[in-house]
C-alpha positions in Angstrom: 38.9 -11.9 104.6 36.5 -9.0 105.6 36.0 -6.4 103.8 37.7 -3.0 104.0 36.3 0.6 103.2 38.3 2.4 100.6 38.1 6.3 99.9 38.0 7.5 96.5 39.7 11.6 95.8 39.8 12.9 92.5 41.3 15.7 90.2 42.5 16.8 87.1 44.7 18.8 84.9 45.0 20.2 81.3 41.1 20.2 80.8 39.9 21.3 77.6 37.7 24.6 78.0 34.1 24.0 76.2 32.2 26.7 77.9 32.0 28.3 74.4 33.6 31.3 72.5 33.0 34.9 75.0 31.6 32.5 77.8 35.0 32.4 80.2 36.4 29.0 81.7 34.3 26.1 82.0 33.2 24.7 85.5 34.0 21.1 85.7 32.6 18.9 88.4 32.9 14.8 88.4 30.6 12.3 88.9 31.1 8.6 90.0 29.1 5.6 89.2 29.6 1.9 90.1 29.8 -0.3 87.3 27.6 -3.5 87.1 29.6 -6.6 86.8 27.4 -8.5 84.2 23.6 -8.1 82.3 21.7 -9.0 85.2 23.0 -6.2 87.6 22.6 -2.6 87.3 25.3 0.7 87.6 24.8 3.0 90.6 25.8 6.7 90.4 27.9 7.0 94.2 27.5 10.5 93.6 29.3 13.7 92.5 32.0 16.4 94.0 31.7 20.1 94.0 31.8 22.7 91.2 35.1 24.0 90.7 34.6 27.2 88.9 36.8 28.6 86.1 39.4 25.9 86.1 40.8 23.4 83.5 43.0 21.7 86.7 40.1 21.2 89.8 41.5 19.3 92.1 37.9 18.5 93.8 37.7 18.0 97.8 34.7 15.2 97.7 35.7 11.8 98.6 34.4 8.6 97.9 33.3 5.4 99.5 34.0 1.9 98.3 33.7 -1.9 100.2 36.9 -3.4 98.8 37.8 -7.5 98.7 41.2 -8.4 97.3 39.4 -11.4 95.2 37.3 -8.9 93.2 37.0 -6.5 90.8 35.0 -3.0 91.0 35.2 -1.4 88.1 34.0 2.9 88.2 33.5 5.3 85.3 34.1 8.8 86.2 32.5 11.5 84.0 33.9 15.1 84.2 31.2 17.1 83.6 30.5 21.4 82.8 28.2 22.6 84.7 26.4 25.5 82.1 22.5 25.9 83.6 20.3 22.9 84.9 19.9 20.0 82.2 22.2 21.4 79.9 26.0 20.2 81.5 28.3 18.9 78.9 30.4 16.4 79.4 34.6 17.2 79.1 35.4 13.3 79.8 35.4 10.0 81.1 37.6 7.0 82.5 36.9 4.0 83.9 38.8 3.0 87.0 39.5 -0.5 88.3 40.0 0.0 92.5 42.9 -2.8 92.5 44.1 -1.0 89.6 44.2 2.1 91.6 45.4 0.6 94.7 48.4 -1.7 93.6 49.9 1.7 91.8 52.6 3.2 93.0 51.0 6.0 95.3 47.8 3.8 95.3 47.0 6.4 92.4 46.2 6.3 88.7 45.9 8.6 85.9 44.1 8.3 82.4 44.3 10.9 79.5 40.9 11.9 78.5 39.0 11.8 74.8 39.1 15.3 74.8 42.2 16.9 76.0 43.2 16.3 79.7 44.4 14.0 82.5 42.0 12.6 85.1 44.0 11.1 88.4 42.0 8.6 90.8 43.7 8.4 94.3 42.7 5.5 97.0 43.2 5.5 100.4 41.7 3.7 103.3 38.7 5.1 105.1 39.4 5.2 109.2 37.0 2.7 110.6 35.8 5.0 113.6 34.3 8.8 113.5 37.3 11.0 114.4 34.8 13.7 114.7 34.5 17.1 113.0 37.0 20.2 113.5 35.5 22.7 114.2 37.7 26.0 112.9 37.2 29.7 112.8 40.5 31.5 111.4 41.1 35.2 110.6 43.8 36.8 108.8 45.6 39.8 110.0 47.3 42.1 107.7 47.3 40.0 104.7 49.9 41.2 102.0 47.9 42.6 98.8 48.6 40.8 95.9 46.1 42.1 93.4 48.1 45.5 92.3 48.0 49.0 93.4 44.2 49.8 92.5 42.0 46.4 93.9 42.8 44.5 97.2 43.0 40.8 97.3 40.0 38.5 97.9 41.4 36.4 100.2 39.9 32.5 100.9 42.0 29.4 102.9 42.6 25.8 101.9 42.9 23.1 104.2 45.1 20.3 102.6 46.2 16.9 103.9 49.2 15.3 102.8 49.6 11.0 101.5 53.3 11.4 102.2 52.6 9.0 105.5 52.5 12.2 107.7 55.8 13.8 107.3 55.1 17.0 105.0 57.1 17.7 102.2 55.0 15.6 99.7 51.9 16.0 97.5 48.8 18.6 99.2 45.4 17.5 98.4 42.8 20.3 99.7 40.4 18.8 101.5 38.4 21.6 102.5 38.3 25.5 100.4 36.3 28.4 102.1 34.3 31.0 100.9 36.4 34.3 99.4 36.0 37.4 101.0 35.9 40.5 98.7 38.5 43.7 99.1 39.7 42.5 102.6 43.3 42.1 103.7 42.0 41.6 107.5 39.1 38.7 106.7 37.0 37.2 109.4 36.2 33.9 107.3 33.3 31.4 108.0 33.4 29.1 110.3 34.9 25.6 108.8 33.9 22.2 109.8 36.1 19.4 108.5 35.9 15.5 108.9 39.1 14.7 110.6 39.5 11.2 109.4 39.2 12.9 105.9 41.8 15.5 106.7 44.2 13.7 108.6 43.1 10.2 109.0 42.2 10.4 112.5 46.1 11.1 113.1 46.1 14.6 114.9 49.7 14.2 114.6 49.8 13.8 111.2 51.1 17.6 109.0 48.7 19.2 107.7 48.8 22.8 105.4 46.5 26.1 106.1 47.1 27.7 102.3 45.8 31.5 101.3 45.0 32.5 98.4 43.5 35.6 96.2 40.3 34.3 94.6 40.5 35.1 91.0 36.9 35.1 88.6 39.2 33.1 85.6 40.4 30.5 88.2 43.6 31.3 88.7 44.0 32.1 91.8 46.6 34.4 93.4 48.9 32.1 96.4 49.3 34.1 99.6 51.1 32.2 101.5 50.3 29.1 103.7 52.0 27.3 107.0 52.2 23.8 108.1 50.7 22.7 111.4 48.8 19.2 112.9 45.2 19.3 113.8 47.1 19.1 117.8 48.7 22.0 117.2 45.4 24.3 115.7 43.5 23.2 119.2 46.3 23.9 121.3 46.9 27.4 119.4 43.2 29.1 120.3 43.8 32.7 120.5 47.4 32.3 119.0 48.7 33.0 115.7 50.6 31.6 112.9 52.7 33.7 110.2 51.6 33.2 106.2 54.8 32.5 104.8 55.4 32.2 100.8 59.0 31.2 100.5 60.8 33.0 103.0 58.8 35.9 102.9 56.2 36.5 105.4 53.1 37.8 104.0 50.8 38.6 107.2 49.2 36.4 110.4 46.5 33.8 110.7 44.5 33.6 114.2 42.8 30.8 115.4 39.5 32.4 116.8 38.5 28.8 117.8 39.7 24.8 116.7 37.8 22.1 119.0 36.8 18.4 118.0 33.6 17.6 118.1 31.8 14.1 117.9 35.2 11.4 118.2 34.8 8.5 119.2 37.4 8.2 121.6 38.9 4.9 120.7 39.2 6.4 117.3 41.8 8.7 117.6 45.1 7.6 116.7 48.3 8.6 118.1 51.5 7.8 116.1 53.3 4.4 117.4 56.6 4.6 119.4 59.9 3.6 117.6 60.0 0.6 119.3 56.6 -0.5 117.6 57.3 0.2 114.0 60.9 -1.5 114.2 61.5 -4.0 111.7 62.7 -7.1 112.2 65.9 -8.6 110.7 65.4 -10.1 107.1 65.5 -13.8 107.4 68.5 -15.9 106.2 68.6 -16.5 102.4 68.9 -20.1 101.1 71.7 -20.8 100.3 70.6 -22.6 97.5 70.5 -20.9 94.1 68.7 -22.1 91.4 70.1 -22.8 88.2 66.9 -22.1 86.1 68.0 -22.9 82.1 65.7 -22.3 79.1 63.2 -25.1 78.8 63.7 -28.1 78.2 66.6 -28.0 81.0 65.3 -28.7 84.4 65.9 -26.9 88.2 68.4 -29.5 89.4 69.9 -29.5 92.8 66.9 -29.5 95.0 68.5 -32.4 97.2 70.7 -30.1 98.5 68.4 -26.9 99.0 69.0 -25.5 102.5 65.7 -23.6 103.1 66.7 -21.0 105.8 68.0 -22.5 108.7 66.4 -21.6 111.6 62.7 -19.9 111.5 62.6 -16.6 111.5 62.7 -14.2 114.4 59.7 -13.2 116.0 59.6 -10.3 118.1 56.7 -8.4 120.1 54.0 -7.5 117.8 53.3 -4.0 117.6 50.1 -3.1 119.5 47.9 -1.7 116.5 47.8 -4.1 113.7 47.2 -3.2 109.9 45.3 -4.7 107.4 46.0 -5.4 104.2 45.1 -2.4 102.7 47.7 -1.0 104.9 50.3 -3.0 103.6 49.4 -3.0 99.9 49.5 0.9 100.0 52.5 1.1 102.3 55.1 -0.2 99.9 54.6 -3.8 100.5 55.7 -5.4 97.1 53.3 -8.6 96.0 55.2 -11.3 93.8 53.8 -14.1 92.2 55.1 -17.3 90.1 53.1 -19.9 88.7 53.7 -23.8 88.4 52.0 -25.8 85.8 50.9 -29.4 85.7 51.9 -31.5 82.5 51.4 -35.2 83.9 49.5 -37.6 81.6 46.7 -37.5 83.4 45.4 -34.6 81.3 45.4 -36.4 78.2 46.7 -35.6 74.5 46.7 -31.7 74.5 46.0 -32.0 70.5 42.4 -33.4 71.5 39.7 -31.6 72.4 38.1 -32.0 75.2 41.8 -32.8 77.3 42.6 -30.3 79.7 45.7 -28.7 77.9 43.4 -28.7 74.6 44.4 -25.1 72.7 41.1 -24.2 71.0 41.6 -22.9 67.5 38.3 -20.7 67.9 39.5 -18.7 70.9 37.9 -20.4 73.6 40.5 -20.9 76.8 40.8 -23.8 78.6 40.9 -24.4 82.8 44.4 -23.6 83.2 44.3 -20.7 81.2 41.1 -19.5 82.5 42.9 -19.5 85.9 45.7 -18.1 85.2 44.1 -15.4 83.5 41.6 -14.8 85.8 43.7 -15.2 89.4 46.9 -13.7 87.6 45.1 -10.7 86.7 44.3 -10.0 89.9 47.6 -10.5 91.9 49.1 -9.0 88.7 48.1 -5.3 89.7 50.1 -5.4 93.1 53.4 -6.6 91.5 55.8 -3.9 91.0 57.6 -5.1 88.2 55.4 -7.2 86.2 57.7 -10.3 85.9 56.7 -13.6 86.7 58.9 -17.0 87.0 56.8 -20.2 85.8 57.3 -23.3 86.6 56.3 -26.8 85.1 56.1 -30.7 86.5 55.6 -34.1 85.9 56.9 -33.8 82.5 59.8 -36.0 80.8 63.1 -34.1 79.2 65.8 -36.3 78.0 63.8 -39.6 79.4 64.1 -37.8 83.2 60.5 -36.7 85.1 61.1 -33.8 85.5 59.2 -31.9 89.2 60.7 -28.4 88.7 61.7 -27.4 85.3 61.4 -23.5 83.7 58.5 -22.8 81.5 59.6 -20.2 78.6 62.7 -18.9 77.3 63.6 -17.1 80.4 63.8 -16.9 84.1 60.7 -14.6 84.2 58.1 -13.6 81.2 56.2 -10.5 81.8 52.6 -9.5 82.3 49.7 -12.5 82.9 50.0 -12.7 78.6 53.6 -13.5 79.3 52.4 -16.4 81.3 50.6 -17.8 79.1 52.6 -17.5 76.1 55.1 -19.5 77.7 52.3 -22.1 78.9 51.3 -22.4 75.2 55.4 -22.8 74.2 56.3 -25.4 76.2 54.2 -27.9 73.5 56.5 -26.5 71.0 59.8 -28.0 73.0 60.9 -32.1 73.2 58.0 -32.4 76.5 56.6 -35.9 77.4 53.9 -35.4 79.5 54.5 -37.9 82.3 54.0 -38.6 86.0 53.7 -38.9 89.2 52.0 -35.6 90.9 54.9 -34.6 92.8 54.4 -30.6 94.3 57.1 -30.7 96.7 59.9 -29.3 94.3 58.5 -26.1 93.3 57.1 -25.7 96.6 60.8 -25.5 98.0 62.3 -23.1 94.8 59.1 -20.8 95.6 59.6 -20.6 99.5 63.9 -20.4 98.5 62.8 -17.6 96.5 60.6 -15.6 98.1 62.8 -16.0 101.5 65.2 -14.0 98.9 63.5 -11.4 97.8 62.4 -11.2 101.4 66.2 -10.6 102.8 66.4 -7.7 100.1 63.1 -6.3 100.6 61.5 -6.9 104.3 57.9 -5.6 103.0 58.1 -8.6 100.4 55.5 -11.7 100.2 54.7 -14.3 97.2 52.3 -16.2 96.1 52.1 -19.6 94.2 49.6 -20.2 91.7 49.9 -24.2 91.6 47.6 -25.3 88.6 46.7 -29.4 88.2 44.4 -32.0 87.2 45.0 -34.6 90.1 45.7 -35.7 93.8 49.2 -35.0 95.2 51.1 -38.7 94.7 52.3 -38.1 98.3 50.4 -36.3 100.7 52.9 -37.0 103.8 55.5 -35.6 102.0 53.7 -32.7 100.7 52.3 -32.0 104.1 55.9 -32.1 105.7 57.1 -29.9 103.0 54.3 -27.3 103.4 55.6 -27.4 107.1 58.5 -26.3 106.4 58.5 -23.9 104.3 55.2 -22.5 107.0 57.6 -19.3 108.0 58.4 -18.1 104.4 56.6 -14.9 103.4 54.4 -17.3 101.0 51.3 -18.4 100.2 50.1 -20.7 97.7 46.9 -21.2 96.0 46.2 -24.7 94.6 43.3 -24.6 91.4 42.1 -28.5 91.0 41.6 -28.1 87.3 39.0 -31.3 85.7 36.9 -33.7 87.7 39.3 -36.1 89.8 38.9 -36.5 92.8 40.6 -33.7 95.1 40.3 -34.9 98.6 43.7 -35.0 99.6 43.9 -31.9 97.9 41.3 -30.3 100.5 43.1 -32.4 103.0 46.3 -30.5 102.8 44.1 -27.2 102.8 42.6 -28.0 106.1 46.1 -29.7 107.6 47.4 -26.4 109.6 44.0 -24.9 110.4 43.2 -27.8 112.2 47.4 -28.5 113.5 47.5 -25.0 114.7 50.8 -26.0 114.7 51.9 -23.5 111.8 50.7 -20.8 110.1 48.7 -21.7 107.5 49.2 -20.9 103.8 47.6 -23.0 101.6 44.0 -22.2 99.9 42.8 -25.2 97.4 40.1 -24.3 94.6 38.6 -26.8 92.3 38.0 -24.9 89.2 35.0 -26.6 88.0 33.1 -25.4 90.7 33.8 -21.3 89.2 33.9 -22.8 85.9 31.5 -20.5 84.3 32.3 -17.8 86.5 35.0 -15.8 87.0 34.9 -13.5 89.5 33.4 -16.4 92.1 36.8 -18.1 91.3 39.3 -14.7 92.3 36.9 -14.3 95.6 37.3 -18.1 96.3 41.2 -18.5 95.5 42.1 -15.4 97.0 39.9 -15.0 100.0 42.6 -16.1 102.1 45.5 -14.4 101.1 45.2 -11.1 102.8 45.2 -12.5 106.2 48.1 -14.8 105.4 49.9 -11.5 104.2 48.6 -9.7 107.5 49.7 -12.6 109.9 53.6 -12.9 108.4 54.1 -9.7 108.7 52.4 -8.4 112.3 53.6 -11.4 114.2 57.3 -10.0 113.1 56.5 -6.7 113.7 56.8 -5.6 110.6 54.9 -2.6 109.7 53.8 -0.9 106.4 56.1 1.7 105.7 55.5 4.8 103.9 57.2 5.1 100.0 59.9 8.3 100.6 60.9 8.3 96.9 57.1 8.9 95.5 56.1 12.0 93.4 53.5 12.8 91.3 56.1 13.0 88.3 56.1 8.7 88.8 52.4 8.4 88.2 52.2 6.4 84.8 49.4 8.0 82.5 47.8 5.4 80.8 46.0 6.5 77.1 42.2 7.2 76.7 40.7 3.4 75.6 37.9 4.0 73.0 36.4 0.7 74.5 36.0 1.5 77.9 36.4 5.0 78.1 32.4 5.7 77.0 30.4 8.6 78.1 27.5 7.4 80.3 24.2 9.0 79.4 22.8 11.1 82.4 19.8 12.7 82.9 20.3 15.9 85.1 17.3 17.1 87.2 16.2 20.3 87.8 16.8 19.8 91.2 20.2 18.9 91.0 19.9 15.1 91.1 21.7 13.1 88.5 20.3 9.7 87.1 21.7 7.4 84.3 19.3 7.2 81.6 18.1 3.9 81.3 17.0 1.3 83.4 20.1 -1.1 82.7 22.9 0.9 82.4 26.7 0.0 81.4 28.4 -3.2 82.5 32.0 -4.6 82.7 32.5 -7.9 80.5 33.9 -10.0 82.8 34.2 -12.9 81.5 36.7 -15.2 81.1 37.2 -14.5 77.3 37.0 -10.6 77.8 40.5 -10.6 77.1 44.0 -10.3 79.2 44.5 -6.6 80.5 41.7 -5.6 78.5 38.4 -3.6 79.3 35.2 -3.7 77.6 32.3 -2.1 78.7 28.8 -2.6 76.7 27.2 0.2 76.5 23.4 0.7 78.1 20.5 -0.5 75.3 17.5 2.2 75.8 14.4 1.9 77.5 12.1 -0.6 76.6 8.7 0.7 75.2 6.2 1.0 78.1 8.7 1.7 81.3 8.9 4.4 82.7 12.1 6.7 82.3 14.4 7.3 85.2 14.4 10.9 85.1 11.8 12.3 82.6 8.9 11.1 82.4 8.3 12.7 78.7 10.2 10.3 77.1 8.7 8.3 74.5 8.3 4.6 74.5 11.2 3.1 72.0 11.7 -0.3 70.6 14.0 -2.3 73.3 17.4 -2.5 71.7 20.8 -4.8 73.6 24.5 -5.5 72.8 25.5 -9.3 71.6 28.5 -10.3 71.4 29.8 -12.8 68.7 31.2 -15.9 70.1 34.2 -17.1 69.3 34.1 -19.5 66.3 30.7 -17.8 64.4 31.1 -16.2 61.6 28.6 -13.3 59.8 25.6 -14.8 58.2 25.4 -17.7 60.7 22.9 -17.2 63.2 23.3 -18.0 66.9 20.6 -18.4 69.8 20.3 -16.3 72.5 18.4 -15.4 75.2 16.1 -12.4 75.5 18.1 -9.8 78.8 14.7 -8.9 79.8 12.0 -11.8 79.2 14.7 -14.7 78.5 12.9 -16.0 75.7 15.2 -17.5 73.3 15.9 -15.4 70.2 17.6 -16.7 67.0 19.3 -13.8 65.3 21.5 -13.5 62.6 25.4 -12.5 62.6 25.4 -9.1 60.3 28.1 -9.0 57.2 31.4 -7.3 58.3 31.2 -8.5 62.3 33.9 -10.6 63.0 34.3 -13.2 65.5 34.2 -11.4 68.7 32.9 -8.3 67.6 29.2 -6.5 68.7 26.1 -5.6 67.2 22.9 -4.6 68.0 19.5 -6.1 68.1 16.4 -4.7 68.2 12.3 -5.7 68.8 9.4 -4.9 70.3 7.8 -5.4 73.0 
């Protein structure tokens, strides 16, 4: 998959005011850093939005920009910060952001409740990929209607806001642009405006757009005058024209457009909205007509002889002539689903041994299948709707049968990737004999018969099959002719080799339709012990594929992203301020404006495959290690270097444990401190 750019808006309500008894409201700006991913890499501040002034709700006009991969994880901490006088800006906050997070969220937006008092909300969007150019705008406003008593006039300044409502109007403004105020005038000639159009609009000149008034107030809250929709189209085409302020019904005085031009576009990059023709979707293909009976374990799926997979393959009408990514499709109501099928043949040994591949570790450590599941299910996780996931088991005995499709877990679905694996961890508990042979075909068909379901319900639906085992496919032909088939279901499956056999065939059936061109393809095989030790190379590899998979279904049916009518902000889900990720970075703010994290290493995201399940922890940055020189200030005195270790699994206090120096790697024995549990962190401190 290549990469996509992503664009990051921010804003906030409910702040808490710390600019100090008799000093008015506080001034919050934010600033954004990139995370590292691990020790060895180091944060990077993207930068910071304007000052809002007197506000406890900015909603901040500075964008972002982000590379974005499905298969990984970037991780941002967002610190809202009062700006008092140089170098002495409290902080009113932080939250740390995952982008998939972010994106897979209804609205493609997120919101976090602050330490302090507040809610911080982190939009996504995708950047255009072309210059759109600038607007150039001068407005003027005519007879404004005073709204600051009978003894002052109004100050009047305008907003430009776009909408995320997919163009229509009627949804959510976000200002992208706020002018300067102009004192005591109800006829203002304002400064001339220049605006990034793919900000404002996308590159859509089409696309609504709002021209808001208001009366600037010193406390913040400012006065509304009134405001009119219009498309960037409609401002060029209106030079020397006018447009009435309405607020309600009630008009409350004239905007002219002095002048509106684009300057800079790249021609190719402006879009026009597609005909109805191009956008029309095509008919939901035929349900199986085969329904599963899926029982509590240990009864199996039964009835697959009969499964009717469809019929004919689906319709496939002209593509439209514009084709989307998967960004577009992931923020344009396109609902991910995944299940997960599990291998219990024989072949990976006595689970009540260690070293076997279905070994449970009574210290904490995982083993390959739940290091996988934890690791690609988290991912895919964040763009499922609903949170419920069917798994799947095979090559197990029940009642003296093999079994190739039977449920895993008390019910049809368990929630959440720690649903998953609870029921992974249950099955033991039930009357299983772990069996053979390797036999995929089964839960291939129930996953293709179910997402071809979901699929006739919801035409912006596609799966994906996390298919976990520890050897070669017993028959390759009849996998291969079973992959064929099921080649025009919105599906595509991910195979993890988990253990050392040997996975030719495995590959084989990877490389089969690449190579055929016969259909699409939609398989992706991973042997785990080649990402054993790390985690994110393992989403990037197992994933890689998917998007374009996703992409290809839907484009070559002309299926387009569609935009989600029943969104509000009321729908956003707040999620609670963590303690353990939530942490205020330490900056160092420069006289001359510039803002630096102090310290060379900065935080980093724990991303390993013990980190825990939905879980975030982020170690905080040691200090400066004697002799180096500051990032900011260079007064600074040299410290002992001091770093975060984390205790493993099975140690206990008192025991001591080797590790390795972050900075030198010299091995260091240290000692465990009383009261830190397995798990827990401490500190540790020496000289250089």
């Amino acid at each position: 998959m290549t990469g996509e750019k992503l664009q990051l808006t921010l804003h906030a309500t409910g702040l808490k005011n710390i600019a100090g008894l008799g000093k008015g409201t506080s001034d919050p700006y934010a600033i954004v850093t990139l995370l590292a991913s691990g020790p060895g890499e180091k944060p990077r501040i993207l930068g910071k939005t304007e000052v809002i002034k007197n506000s406890l709700s900015p909603k901040w006009t500075t964008s972002f920009l982000f590379d974005y991969s499905f298969g990984k994880e970037t991780h941002i901490n967002v610190s809202v910060v009062d700006e008092i006088r140089k170098q002495s800006d409290k902080t009113m906050g932080s939250a740390v952001f995952e982008i998939g997070d972010i994106l897979g969220s209804r609205g493609s937006t997120k919101a976090k409740k602050l330490k302090r008092s507040g809610i911080l909300y982190a939009r996504i969007s995708k950047a255009p990929p072309r210059s759109a150019g600038k607007l150039a705008l001068r407005l003027r406003g005519i007879k404004l209607k005073n709204v600051d008593g009978l003894f002052s006039k109004s100050d009047p300044f305008f907003e430009i806001r776009r909408t995320h409502d997919g163009g229509a109007g009627g949804g959510s403004w976000s200002p992208v642009y706020r002018g300067k105020h102009m004192n005591n005038n109800l006829n203002p000639k304002w400064e001339p405006a220049s605006i990034d159009v793919n900000v404002l609009c996308d590159g859509d000149l089409n696309k609504r757009i709002q021209v808001a008034v208001y009366d600037h107030e010193k406390k913040g809250k400012h006065n509304p005058m009134g405001a009119f929709d219009t498309t960037v189209n409609e401002l060029v085409k209106s030079v020397g024209g006018k447009f009435e302020l309405k607020k309600g019904s009630k008009t409350y005085g004239t905007i002219a457009v002095d002048e509106c031009k684009i300057i800079g576009a790249e021609t190719s990059s402006v879009m026009q909205p597609p005909s109805a023709s191009a956008v029309a979707t095509a008919t939901a293909p035929a349900a199986a007509s085969y329904q599963p009976s899926i029982m509590p374990v240990p009864v199996p799926v039964a009835g697959f002889g009969n499964m009717n997979l469809g019929g004919q393959p689906l319709p496939v009408p002209v593509p439209p002539p514009k084709k989307p990514t998967f960004v577009d499709y992931v923020s344009g109501n396109c609902d991910l689903n995944m299940c997960v099928a599990i291998d219990f043949t024989g072949s990976n040994g006595d689970p009540r041994r260690p070293g076997t591949l279905h070994h449970f570790s009574p210290h904490g450590q995982m083993n390959g299948y739940e290091k996988a599941i934890s690791a690609v299910g988290g991912i895919v996780a964040k763009y499922d709707s609903d949170q419920q996931f069917p798994v799947y088991g095979f090559g197990a005995k029940y009642d003296g049968v093999v079994r190739h499709c039977f449920q895993v877990g008390n019910s049809r679905e368990v929630h959440g990737v720690a649903g998953i694996l609870d029921a992974y961890k249950g099955v033991f508990k039930t009357p299983l004999i772990m069996s053979g042979p390797t036999v995929f075909t089964e839960v291939i068909q129930l996953a293709a018969t179910q997402a071809k379901q979901r699929y006739q319900i919801n035409p912006l639906s596609y799966s994906i099959l996390l298919l976990l085992t520890d050897g070669a496919v017993t028959d390759v032909e009849a996998t291969r002719q079973v992959l064929a088939s099921v080649a025009d279901a919105p599906l595509s499956i991910v195979i993890v080799g988990i253990g050392n056999a040997d996975f030719s065939a495995m590959q084989f059936l990877d490389d089969f339709e690449t190579r055929s061109g016969v259909n699409r393809d939609i398989v992706q095989f991973v042997q785990f012990s080649a990402h054993e030790h790390n985690k994110s190379s393992l989403t990037r590899a197992t994933l890689d594929e998917i998007p374009d998979q996703l992409v290809q279904f839907f484009h070559s049916r002309g299926i387009m992203p569609q935009a989600d009518s029943n969104f509000s902000a009321s729908k956003i889900v707040i999620d609670d301020y963590n303690e353990e990720a939530d942490i205020d970075l330490s900056m160092d703010y420069g006289s001359d404006g510039e803002i630096a994290l102090n310290g060379d290493v900065g935080c980093y995201i724990d991303n390993s495959y013990e980190a825990g399940i939905g879980k975030l922890h982020v170690m905080p940055p040691p200090t400066a290690p004697s002799g180096s020189a500051p990032v900011m200030a260079a007064s600074v005195p040299a410290q002992p270097f001091t770093f975060q270790v984390q205790v493993p699994p099975n140690v206990t206090s008192g025991q001591q444990i080797q590790i390795a120096h972050p900075q030198t790697g010299q091995p260091l024995i240290v000692a465990v401190p009383a009261g830190v549990p397995p798990g827990g962190i401490f500190t540790v401190s020496r000289k250089m």
